[in-house]
N, C-alpha and C positions, 0 to 999 in steps of 0.2 A: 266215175263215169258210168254210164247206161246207155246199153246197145239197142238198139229201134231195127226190126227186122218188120219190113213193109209190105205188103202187099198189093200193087196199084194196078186199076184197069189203062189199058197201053197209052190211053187216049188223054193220061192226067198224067204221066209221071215227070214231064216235062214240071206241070206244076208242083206237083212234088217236088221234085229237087232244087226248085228255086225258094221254096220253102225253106229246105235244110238249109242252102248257102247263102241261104239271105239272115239266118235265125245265129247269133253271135252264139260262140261256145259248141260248137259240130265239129266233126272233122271224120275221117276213115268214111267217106260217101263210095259206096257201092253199086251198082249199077248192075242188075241180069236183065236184059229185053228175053222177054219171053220164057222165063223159066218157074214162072209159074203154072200150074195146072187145077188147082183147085180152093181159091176159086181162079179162071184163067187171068192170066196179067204178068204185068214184071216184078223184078224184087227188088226193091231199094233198100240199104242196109245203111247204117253210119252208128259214130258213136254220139253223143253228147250231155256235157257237165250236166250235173244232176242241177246245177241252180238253172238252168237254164231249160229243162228238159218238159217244164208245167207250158211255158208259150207256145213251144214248137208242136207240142201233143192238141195244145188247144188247135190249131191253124189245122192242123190234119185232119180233127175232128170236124171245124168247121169246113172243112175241103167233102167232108160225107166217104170218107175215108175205112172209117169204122163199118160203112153201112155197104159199103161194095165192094173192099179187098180186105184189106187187114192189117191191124195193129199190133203189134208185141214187144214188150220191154221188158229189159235183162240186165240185174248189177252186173257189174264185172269188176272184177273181185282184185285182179291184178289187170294193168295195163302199162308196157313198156312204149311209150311211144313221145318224140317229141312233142309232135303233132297234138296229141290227149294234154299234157300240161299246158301249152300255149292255149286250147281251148278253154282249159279249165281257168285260166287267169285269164283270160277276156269273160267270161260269164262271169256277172254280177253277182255279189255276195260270196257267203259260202256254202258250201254242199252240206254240211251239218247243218245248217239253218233252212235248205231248202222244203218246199213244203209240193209234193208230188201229189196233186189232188186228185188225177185218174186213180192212181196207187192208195191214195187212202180211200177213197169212195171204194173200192172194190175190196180193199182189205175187212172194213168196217160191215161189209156186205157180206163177207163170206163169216166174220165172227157174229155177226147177227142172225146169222140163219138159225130156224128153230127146226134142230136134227135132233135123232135121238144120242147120239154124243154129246151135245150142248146138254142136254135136260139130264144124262147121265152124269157129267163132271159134278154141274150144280147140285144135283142133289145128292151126291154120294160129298158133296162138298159140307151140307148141309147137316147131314146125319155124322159127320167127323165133327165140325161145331157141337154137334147137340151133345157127342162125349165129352167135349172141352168144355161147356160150362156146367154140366152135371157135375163133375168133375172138376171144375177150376184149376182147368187143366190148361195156361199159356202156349206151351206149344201143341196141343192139338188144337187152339184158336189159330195160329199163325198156319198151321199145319190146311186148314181151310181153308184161308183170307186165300193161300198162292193156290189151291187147286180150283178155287172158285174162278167161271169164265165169264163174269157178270160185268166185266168193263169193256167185252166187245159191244152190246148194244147200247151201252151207255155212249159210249165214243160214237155209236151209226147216228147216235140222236143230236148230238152236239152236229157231227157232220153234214147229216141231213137240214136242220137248222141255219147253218150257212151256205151249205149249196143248191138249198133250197128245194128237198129233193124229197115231197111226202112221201113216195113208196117208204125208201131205205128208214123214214121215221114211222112208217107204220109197222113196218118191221122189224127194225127193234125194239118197239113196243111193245108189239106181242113177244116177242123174244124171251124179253125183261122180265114182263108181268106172267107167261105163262110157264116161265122158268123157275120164278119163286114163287108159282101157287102150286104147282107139283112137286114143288121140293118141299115145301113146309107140309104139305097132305102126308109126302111119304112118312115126315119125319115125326109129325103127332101118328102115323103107326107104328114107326120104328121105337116110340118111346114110350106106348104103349105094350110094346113087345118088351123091353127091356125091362118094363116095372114090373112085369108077369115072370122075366124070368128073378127077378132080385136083384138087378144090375142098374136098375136106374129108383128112386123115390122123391118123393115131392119132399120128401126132411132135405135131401141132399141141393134140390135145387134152390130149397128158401133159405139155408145156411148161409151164414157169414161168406161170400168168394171173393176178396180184394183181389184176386187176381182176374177176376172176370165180368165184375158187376158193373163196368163201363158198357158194357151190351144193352144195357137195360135201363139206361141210366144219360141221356144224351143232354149234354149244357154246350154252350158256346164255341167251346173246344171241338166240339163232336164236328159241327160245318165248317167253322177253318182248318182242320184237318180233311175235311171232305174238299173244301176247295182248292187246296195246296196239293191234293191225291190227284185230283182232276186235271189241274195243269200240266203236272208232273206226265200224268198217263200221258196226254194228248201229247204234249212235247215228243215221249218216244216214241210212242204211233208215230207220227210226221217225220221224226229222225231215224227210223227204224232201230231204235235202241232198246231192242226185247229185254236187258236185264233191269233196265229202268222200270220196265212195266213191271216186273216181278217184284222191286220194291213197292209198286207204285198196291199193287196187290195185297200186299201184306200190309199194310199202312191205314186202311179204313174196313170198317167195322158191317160191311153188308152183310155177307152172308153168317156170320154168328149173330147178329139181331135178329134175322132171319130164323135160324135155328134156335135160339132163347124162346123169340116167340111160340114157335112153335111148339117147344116141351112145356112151354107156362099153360098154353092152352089148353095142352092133352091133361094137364093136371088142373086146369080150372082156374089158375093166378094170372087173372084178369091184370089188377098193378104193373106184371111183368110181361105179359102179353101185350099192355099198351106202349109202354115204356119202351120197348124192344124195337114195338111199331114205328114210335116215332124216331128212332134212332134210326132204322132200315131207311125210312122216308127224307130224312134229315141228309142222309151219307147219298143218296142215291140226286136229291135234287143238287146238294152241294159240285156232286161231280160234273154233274151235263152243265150245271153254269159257268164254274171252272172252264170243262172245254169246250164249251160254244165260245166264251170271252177269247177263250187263245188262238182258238181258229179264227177268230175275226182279227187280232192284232197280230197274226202273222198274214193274213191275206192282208190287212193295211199297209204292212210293212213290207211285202213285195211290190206292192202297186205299187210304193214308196223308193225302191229301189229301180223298179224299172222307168221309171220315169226320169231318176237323175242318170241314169247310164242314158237316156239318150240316144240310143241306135236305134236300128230297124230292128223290127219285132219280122216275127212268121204271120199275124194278122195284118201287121200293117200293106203288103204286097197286091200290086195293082190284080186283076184279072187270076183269073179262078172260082170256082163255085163258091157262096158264101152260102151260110144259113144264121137264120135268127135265132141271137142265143135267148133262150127262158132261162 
């Protein structure tokens, strides 16, 4: 279940809450006239099933809701209540399957942001790779793949692609691309630095490393593991299943390409420097196709569901402010 704590100017909340009691899967409706102050208005509160929770948010949205009091949404982590079960087996499907598209578009939004923490993980994720293949070192590859944060803008890009949202894909493009072009700059210094001190050599990187020379080295295998990494990720994005993502992390090969590249260059091995390329490139398109594909078969497969349930929707409801959706 997920708690909605409202915002409404005095003059809608009527509409509001025919919203809620019209929108199958609600329950615990709350009601304060006037206790709001900033911005002024009343508070309408309720719970409801998380499958049901992308309509009701849509109707609010289209109500201009967002735009003159306020929205806010809350798991709730435990709920004892008849009322919450009966809700939740009238909302169609199940909550594991649902797909909270406010919730992923802002999530997608805050890991796309290009801060100096995003460009700090990556590249310090970057320069741990570049020990691991100097090294043909497996866990400090693995050791990378999970501190690298390079599948939140991949995921903004998938997302934005179905909701058809150019800022959030122009920003995690810049994300993406200026994430690994400062990370590969640091890391032809930092390898630089290491071959000055004795601790890194180009004998060491062109040596025989079966344990690492899939970096450099991308065939067929390399995209259906990119594409299978992709689905995976987006899946727990949408299901909120952060341990999924951390497999999903360690599972494809971006930022040690990334990092390969980058020591091939500082030392001149073009071969390995392309190779790496196209693996980076290879791992990075695989993913966004992967989850643009699964964000579209699950938004198919809600429309899908909403349609044989058959009740009233929160958009379908006479009278209230409407706006045109883009």
């Amino acid at each position: 279940m997920l708690h909605l704590r409202l915002i409404t100017p005095a003059d809608r909340t009527e509409h509001v809450v025919d919203l809620i009691q019209h929108t199958v899967g609600t329950a615990h409706l709350v009601v304060l006239p006037g206790a709001a102050r900033n911005p002024p208005g009343d508070v309408v509160m309720c719970d409801v099933a998380r499958e049901a929770a992308d309509e009701l948010l849509d109707g609010l949205r289209e109500s201009g809701l967002e735009r003159d009091g306020s929205i806010a949404v809350e798991s709730i982590d435990l709920s004892l209540s008849k009322r919450a079960d009966k809700a939740e087996k009238e909302a169609p499907g199940e909550a594991a399957d649902a797909v909270l598209w406010e919730e992923l578009t802002e999530a997608t939004h805050e890991e796309s942001t290009l801060s100096v923490t995003y460009l700090a993980f990556i590249t310090l994720a970057t320069m741990i790779a570049a020990c691991g293949v100097v090294l043909d070192n497996a866990i400090l590859i693995v050791g990378a793949m999970a501190v690298g944060p390079e599948f939140g803008p991949l995921a903004g890009i998938g997302t934005a692609l179905v909701r058809r949202a150019p800022r959030l894909a122009l920003r995690s493009v810049v994300a993406l691309l200026a994430g690994f072009a400062l990370a590969m700059a640091v890391t032809v210094g930092f390898t630089l630095f290491m071959d000055a001190c004795g601790l890194f050599t180009r004998a060491k990187l062109e040596a025989p490393r079966p344990n690492t020379n899939f970096v450099y080295a991308p065939d067929a295998f390399s995209f259906v593991v990119a594409v299978l990494a992709g689905a995976a990720g987006t899946l727990s994005l949408t299901s909120a299943k952060s341990g999924a993502l951390i497999g999903v992390a360690i599972s494809v090969t971006t930022v040690p390409a990334a990092a390969n590249a980058a020591v091939a260059l500082a030392y001149g091995d073009t071969g390995q420097t392309w190779g790496s390329t196209r693996q980076l490139l290879l791992n990075l398109f695989g993913i966004v196709l992967a989850g643009t594909l699964t964000l579209l078969a699950q938004k198919w497969f809600w429309a899908r569901q909403r349609e044989r349930n058959g009740r009233p929707t929160a958009r379908a409801l006479p009278g209230g402010p409407r706006r045109t959706r883009t």
